[in-house]
Every structure is written in structure tokens, then in C-alpha cells.
C-alpha positions in Angstrom: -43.5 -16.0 -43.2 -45.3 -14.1 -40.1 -44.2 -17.7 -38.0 -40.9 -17.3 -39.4 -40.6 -13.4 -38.0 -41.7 -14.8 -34.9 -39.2 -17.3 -34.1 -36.6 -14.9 -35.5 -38.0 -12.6 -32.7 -37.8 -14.9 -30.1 -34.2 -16.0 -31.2 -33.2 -12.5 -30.8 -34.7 -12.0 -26.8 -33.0 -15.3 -26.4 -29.9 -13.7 -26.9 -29.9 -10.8 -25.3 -30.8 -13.2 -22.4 -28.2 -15.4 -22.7 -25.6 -12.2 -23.3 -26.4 -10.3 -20.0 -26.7 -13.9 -18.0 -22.8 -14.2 -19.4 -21.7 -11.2 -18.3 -22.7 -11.6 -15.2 -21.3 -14.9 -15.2 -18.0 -13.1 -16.2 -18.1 -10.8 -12.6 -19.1 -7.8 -14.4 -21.3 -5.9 -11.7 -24.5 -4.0 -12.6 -23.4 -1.3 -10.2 -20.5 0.8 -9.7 -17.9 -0.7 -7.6 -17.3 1.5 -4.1 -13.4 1.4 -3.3 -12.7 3.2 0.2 -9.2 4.2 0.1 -7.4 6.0 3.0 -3.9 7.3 3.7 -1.9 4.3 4.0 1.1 4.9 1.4 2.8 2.8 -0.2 -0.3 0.8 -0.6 -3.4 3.3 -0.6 -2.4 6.5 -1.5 -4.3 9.8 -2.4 -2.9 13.3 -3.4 -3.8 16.2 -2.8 -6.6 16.4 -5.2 -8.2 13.7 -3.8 -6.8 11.4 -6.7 -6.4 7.9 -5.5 -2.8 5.7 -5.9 -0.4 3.1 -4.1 0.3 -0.5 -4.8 -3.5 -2.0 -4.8 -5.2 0.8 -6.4 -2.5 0.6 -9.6 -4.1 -3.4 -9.5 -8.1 -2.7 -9.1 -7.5 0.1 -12.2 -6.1 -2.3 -14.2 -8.1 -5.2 -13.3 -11.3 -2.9 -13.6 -10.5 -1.8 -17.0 -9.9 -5.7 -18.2 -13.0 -6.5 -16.6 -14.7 -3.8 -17.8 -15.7 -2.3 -14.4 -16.6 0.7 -12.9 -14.5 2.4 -9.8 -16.0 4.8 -7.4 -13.5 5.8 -4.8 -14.9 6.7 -1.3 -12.6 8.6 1.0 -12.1 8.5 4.7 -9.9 7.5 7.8 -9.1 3.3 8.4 -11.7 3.1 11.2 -14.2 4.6 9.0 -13.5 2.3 6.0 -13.8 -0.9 8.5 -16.9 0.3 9.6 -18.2 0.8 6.1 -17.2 -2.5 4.5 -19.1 -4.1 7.7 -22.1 -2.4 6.7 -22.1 -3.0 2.7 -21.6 0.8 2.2 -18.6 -0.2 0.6 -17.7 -2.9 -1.7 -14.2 -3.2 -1.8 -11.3 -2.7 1.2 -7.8 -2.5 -0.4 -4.6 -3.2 2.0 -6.5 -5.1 4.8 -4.3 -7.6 7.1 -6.0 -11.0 7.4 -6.9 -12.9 10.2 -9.5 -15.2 11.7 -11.3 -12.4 13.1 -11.9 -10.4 9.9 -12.4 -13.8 7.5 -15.3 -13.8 9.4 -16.6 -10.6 9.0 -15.5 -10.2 5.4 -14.5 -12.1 2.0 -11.3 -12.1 1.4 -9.4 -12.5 -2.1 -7.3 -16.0 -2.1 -4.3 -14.1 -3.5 -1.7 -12.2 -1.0 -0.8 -9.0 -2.7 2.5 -8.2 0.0 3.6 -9.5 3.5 3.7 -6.5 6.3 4.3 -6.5 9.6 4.8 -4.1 12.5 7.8 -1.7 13.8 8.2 0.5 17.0 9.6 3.5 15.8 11.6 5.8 18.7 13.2 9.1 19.1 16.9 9.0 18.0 18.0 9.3 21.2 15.7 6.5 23.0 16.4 3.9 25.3 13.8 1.5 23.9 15.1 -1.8 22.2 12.8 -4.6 23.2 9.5 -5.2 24.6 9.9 -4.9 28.4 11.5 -1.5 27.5 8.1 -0.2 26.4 6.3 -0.4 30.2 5.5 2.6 31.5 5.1 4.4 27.9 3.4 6.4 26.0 2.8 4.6 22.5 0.8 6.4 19.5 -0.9 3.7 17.5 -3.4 3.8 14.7 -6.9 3.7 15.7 -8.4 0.1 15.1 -4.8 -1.6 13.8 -4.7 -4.9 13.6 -1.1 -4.8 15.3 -2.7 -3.6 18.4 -6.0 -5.0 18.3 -5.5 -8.8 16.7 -3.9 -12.0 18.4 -0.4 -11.4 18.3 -0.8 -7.4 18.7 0.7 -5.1 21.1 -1.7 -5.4 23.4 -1.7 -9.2 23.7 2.2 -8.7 23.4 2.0 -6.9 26.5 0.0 -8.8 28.8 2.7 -11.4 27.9 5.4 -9.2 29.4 2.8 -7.8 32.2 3.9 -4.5 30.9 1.3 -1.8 30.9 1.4 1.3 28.0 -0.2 4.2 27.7 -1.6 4.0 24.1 -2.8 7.2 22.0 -4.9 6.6 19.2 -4.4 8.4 16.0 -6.3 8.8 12.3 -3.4 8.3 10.1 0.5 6.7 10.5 1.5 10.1 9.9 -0.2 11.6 12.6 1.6 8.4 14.6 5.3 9.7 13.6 4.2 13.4 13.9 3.1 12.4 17.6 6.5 11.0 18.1 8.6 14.0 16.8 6.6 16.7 18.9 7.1 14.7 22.4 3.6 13.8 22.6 4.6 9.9 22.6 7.7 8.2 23.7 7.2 5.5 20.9 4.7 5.0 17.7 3.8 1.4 16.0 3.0 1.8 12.4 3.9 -0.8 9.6 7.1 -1.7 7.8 6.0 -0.7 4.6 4.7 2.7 6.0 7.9 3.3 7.9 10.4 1.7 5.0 8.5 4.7 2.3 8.0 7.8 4.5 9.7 7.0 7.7 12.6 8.9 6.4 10.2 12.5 6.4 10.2 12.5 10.5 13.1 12.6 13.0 11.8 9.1 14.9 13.9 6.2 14.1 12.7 2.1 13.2 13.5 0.4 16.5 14.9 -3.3 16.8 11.1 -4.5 18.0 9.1 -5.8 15.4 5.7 -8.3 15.7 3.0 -10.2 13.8 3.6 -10.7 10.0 0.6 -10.8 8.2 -0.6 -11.3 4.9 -1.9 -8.2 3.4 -4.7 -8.5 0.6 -8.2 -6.9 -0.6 -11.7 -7.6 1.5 -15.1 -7.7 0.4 -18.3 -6.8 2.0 -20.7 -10.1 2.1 -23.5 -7.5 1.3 -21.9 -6.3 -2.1 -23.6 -7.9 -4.9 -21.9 -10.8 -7.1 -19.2 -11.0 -4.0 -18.0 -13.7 -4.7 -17.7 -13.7 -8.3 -15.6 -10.2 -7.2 -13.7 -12.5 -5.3 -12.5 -14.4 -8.3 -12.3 -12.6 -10.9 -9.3 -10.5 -9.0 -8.3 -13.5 -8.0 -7.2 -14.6 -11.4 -6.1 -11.3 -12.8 -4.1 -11.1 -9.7 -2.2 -14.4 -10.2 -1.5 -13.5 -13.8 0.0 -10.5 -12.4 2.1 -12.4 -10.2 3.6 -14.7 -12.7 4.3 -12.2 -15.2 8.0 -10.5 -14.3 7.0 -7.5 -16.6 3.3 -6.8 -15.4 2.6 -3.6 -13.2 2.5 -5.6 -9.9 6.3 -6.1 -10.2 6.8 -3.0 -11.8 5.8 -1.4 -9.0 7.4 -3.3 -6.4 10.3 -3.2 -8.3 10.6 1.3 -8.1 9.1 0.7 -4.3 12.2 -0.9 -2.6 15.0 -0.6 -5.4 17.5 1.8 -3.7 17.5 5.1 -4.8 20.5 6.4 -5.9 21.2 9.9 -6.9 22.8 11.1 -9.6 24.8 14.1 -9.4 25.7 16.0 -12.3 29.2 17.5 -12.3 29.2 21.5 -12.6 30.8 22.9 -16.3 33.3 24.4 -14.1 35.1 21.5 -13.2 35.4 20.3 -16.7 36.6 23.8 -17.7 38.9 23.9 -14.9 40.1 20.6 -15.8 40.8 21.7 -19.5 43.1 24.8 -18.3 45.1 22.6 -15.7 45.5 20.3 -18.5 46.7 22.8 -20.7 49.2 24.6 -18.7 50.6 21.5 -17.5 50.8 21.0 -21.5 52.8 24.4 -21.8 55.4 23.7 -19.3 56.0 20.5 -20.2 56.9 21.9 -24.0 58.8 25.1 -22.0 61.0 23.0 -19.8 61.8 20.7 -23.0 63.1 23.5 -25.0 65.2 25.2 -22.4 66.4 22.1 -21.4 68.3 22.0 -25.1 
């Protein structure tokens, strides 16, 4: 009996064994998992309590709460968030272009989540339409962007031309525009999404010049515990996503760049107006046939 107890016993620790290997087999971290989010909208988003949003954060919530997961959401500029991912004091990097450079330095999911590139954006009344028109300029950028900082990037772009531009750096796309607007730039580079979503809340216009499409997706840090098991889990939910027409992937893509159109409701006054024209158009209608008789 007392044998029987034992084995029983060690059944039991056998099992709990077995159950927290497998959920760590399934990619369900230990730990909290550290987002750093920072304002990039229509892909990273916060308000203005501090609650986070935009295209990739709708997927880590939903993928998290599938999983089972834990979010923690660490504010702070681009630059900062780069620098944080490097050093493992992050785990996750939503809305991060890929390139050889960064594959490198992080682990990137297999999935692309949205295509972006980059766009000049110019006062309304500018004389900048191509490249060579930028030489001699002063260009607001955002500080450590990929479009000026990768192969392909503005600065590569303009050795090319042997153009040289005065480039400002900036925290934020908005501060970018903002520069723009106020005269303190004669041109600002942010991406299309950025521009396509809020480009309409400043006065500088999307210019005809355009450069480096890139694949846009969610990075790692190598130092964040079962990485790689990360790496796939959000991988799969991700394409599941992407093949189903109805899931919140689409769903949001589809309210981010179907046009807008605005309803306008018609004032009572018209209809009431309507109803008296109607009306005395009625009575002389009936007046003129009886005096014609």
C-alpha cells in the first residue's frame, strides 16, 4: 500500500514536470514580455494616457491573449527603443524595417506584417520634385531612420547624386512635419504610412520623390529568453491572421486606407421647406384648374 502511495507520488511530480516542460515548449514565457512602443501611428500608437494602439499592437494583444502571455509596454522615442532591444532591456520591437544590418543585430519574425517606404514631404508652394532638387537643403529626418541611415537611404541616395543636405534630426515624424510647417526645414522624410494617416494635420505636402521599400515586421532581442520560440509562435498566429479575410489584421487594414467618406445629414429645414413648395405648387395647380372652367 505505502509502495503504491509512492509511485502514485512520483506519478504526480512527473507531471507537473512534464506540464511546465510543455508550456514552455508552447512559447509561453516565464516572464513578462517588455513591448517598447513609440509614436509611430498608424502602426505604434499611444494616447494620451499613455495607452498603447496601431496596427502591431492590435496583433501582440491578440496573439498574447491566445498564447496566454503577459504585455508590459515600455515607452520612449525610436532611438531609445533601438538601443534598448540591442541591450535585452526590451523583448519585443514592433514596426521595425528589415535589413541585413539589423538581421544581424536582432531576430526577426518570418512574417511581413505591411510594406512601407519613404516620401519627401514639401511646402505647398516648393520647387522640390526629384532628388537633385534637394542639394543645398535643409531636410528634417527622424533620428536613427532606416531611410536615412540603411543602403538605399537618403544619404547613400545622395552621394549618388553628389548632392549635399543639411539634415535635422528629430524625436518623432511629427516633430518632422511640424519642422516643415514652421520654416525650420525646406523638406521632411517620414514614411508613407505616417504621411498617408496624419500627413493631412500639417500644411506640408507628399512630394513626387519616394525611396527604399521595405518590409516592415516585429524584432526580437537575442537576449530575451525563449527568443526564438517568440519568434514562432507569432509567426504562426500571424499567418493565420493573414489568411483569414475576417481576422483583425484585415480588419484593420481594411478601416486604415478605405476612403473616408462623410456623411452629411440634410437639415429638417429643407424637408419642411420642400413640403410647403410642394404644397403651394399643389394649390395653384387646383386654382388655375377651376378658373380655367
Amino acid at each position: 500500500m505505502q509502495r503504491c502511495a509512492v509511485n502514485k507520488g512520483w506519478l504526480l511530480l512527473l507531471f507537473i514536470i512534464l506540464l511546465i516542460t510543455n508550456n514552455t515548449v508552447l512559447g509561453q514565457p516565464s516572464d513578462t514580455l517588455r513591448i517598447g512602443i513609440y509614436n509611430n501611428p498608424p502602426l505604434v500608437t499611444t494616447d494620451q494616457k499613455g495607452h498603447p494602439g496601431g496596427l502591431f499592437i492590435e496583433i501582440l494583444q491578440q496573439i498574447a491573449t491566445q498564447e496566454g502571455w503577459a504585455l508590459s509596454f515600455v515607452a520612449g522615442t525610436w532611438s531609445d527603443q533601438l538601443h534598448r532591444l540591442s541591450m535585452g532591456k526590451i523583448d519585443l520591437l514592433p514596426a521595425i524595417a528589415i535589413n541585413d544590418t539589423r538581421r544581424q543585430r536582432f531576430l526577426f519574425i518570418d512574417q511581413t506584417v505591411i510594406a512601407n517606404w519613404a516620401q519627401i514631404f514639401v511646402p505647398e508652394d516648393s520647387n522640390i520634385q526629384s532628388v537633385p532638387d534637394l542639394n543645398g537643403k535643409r531636410i528634417a529626418v527622424l533620428r536613427d531612420d532606416v531611410y536615412i541611415t540603411g543602403d538605399s537611404g537618403l544619404n547613400e541616395i545622395c552621394k549618388s547624386f553628389y548632392i549635399i543636405c543639411e539634415l535635422t534630426e528629430y524625436a518623432t515624424y511629427d516633430r518632422v512635419l511640424r519642422a516643415v510647417a514652421q520654416g525650420k526645414a525646406d523638406a521632411g522624410l517620414v514614411n508613407r504610412l505616417f504621411g498617408a494617416t496624419r500627413g493631412h494635420l500639417y500644411t506640408p505636402i507628399a512630394s513626387p520623390i519616394v525611396l527604399m521599400p521595405l518590409d516592415i515586421r516585429l524584432a526580437i532581442s537575442r537576449a530575451s529568453p525563449n527568443a526564438e520560440i517568440i519568434q514562432r509562435r507569432i509567426d504562426h498566429h500571424l499567418a493565420i491572421m493573414k489568411a483569414d479575410d475576417l481576422s483583425i489584421y484585415h480588419q484593420y487594414l481594411s478601416n486604415l486606407f478605405e476612403p473616408r467618406v462623410a456623411v452629411l445629414k440634410t437639415p429638417n429645414w429643407i424637408f419642411q421647406a420642400a413640403l410647403i413648395a410642394g404644397l403651394v405648387i399643389a394649390a395653384l395647380l387646383i386654382i388655375s384648374q377651376l378658373l380655367s372652367k
